[in-house]
NUROVEX-83090 format. One record per residue (C-alpha): residue number from 1; residue in three letters; x, y, z. Coordinates in Angstrom, 2 decimals. Layout:
! residues N
NUM/ala/X/Y/Z
...
This chain:
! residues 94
1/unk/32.50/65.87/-16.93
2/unk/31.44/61.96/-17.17
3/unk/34.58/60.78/-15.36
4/unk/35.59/60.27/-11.72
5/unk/31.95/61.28/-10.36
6/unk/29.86/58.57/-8.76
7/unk/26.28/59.28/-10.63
8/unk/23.21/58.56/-8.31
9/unk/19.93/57.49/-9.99
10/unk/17.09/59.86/-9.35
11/unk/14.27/57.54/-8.58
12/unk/10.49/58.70/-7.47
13/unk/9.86/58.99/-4.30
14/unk/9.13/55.16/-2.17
15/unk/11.15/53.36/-4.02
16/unk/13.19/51.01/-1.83
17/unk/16.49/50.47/-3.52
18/unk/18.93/52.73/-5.28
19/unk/21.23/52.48/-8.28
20/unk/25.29/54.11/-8.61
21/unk/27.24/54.95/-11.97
22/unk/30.94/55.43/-12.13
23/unk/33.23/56.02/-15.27
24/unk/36.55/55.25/-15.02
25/unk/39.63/54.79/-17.58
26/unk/36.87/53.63/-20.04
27/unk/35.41/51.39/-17.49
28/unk/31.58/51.42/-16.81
29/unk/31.10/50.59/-13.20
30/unk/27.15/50.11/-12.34
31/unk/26.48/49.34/-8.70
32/unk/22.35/48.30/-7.81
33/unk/21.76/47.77/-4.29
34/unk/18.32/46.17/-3.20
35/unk/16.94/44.46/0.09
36/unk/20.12/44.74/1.51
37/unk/21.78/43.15/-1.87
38/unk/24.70/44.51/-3.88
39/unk/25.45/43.72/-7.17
40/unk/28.39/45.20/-9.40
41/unk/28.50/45.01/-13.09
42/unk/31.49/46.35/-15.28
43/unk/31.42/47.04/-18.98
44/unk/33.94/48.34/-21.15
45/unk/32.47/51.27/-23.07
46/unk/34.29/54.17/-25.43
47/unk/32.44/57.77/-25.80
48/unk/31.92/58.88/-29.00
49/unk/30.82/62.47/-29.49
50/unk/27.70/62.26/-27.29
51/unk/27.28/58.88/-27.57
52/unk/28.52/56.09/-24.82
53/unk/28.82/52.84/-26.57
54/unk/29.10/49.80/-24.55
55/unk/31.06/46.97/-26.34
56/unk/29.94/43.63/-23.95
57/unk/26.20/44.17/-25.35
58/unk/26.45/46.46/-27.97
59/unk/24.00/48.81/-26.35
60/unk/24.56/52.46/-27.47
61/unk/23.31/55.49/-24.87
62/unk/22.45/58.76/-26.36
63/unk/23.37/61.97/-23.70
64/unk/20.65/64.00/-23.60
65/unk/22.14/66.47/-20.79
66/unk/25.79/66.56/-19.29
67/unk/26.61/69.14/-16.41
68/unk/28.75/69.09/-13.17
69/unk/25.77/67.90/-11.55
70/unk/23.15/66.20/-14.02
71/unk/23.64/63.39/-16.44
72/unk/21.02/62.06/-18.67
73/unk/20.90/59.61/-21.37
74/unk/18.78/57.67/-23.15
75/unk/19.26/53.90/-23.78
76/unk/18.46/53.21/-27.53
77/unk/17.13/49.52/-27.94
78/unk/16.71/49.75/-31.36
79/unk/14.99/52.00/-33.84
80/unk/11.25/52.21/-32.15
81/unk/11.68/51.76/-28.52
82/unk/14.01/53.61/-26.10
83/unk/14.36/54.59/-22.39
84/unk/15.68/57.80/-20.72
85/unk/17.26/57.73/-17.27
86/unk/18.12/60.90/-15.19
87/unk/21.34/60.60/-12.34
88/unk/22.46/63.10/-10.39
89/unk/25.95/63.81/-9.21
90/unk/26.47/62.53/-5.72
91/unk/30.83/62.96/-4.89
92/unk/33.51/62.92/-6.62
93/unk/35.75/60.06/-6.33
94/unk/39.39/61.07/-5.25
């Protein structure tokens, strides 16, 4: 269900710039587009049970909720503070 979906970011209403997900072949592919900026990052990351693990920064993402059209993890900085971000499914990637 994680693979070849583009995830949107859910953000609160009048925000003014928007945030894509896709993973691929074990390839993280994070798109952030702002004021008419893009900017692509890639990471290589391997899933283990429900957890992604991303090896350039060692940053490990807990999935809270994984259907066909929701996915929702939360980022675990270290044992006291974490963050939890919702996407939604926007196409599938052919």
């Amino acid at each position: 269900l994680l693979e070849t979906k583009i995830w949107n970011v859910q953000l609160p209403k009048g925000k003014q710039y928007a945030m894509k997900m896709e993973f691929r072949d074990a390839g993280w592919k994070k798109t952030f587009l702002s004021d008419e900026k893009k900017t692509e990052t890639f990471y290589s990351y391997s899933l283990c049970g429900d957890t992604i693990k991303v090896f350039e920064s060692r940053k490990k993402y807990i999935i809270q909720e994984l259907t066909d059209s929701t996915l929702v993890f939360q980022l675990l900085y270290n044992d006291f503070f974490s963050v939890i971000f919702c996407f939604i499914f926007l196409s599938y990637r052919c």
